[in-house]
N, C-alpha and C positions, 0 to 999 in steps of 0.2 A: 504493500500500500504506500509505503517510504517513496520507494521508488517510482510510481502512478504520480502522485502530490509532485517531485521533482521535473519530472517529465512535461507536466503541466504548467511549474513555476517557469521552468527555461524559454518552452514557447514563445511567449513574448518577447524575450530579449533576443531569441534568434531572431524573429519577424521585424524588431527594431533594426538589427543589428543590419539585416539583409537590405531593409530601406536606406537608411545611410549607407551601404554600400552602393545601392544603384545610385542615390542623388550625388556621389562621388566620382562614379564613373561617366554616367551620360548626362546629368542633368546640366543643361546647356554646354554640351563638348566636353565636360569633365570638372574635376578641380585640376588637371596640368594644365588646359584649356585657359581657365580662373587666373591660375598664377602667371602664366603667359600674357594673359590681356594685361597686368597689372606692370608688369613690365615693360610691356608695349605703350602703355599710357606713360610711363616714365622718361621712357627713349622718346614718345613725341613732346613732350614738354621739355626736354633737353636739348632738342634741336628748333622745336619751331618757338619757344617761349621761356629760352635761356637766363633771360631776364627776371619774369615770373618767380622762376626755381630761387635763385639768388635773393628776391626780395621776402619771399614767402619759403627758408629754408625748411621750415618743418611740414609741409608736403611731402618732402619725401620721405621722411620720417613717418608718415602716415602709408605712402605705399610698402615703404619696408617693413612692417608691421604687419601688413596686411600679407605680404610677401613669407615672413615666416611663421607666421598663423598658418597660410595654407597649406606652408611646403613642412611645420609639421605635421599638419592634420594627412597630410599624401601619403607621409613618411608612415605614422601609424597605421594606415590603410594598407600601406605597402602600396603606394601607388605612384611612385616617384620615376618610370620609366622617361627616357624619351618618347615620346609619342610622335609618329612619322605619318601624316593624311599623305595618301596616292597625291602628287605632283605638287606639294606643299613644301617647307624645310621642317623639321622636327624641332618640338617644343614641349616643354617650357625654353626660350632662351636663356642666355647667361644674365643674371644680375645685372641689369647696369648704371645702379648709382655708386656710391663713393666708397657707401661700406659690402 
């Protein structure tokens, strides 16, 4: 009966557990998808709005944040590959603020 009752208890945290994994895999291209946009917004405010970045230093402080929130939330997912779309480059790219 121990064992029925546990069996029972689990359920739900497997059924959680499998939801957070799909919203980590697909839900909008992924979380390396997530962390690649987040990058990507960085590298365009570096070149088109270099000025921006400089006045308003802690912006990036807010994408890098956000940047290692994801990559460890990926990390414990186990989901920190490259990811290569047919005719695309692979991503997440490399970091590219200061730290």
């Amino acid at each position: 009966m121990k064992f029925l009752k546990f069996i029972f208890d689990i359920i739900p945290s497997l059924n959680r557990l499998k939801a957070i994994d799909e919203v980590l895999h697909t839900n909008n291209r992924g979380i390396v998808k997530r962390i690649d946009e987040g990058r990507e917004l960085l590298e365009l405010l570096q070149e088109k709005c270099p000025g921006f970045l400089e006045e308003h230093f802690w912006v990036e402080g807010w994408i890098e944040s956000n940047d290692r929130f994801l990559m460890d939330l990926a990390t414990a997912a186990k989901k920190t590959h490259l990811f290569k779309p047919k005719g695309m480059r692979p991503f997440p790219r490399p970091w590219p603020g200061k730290a």
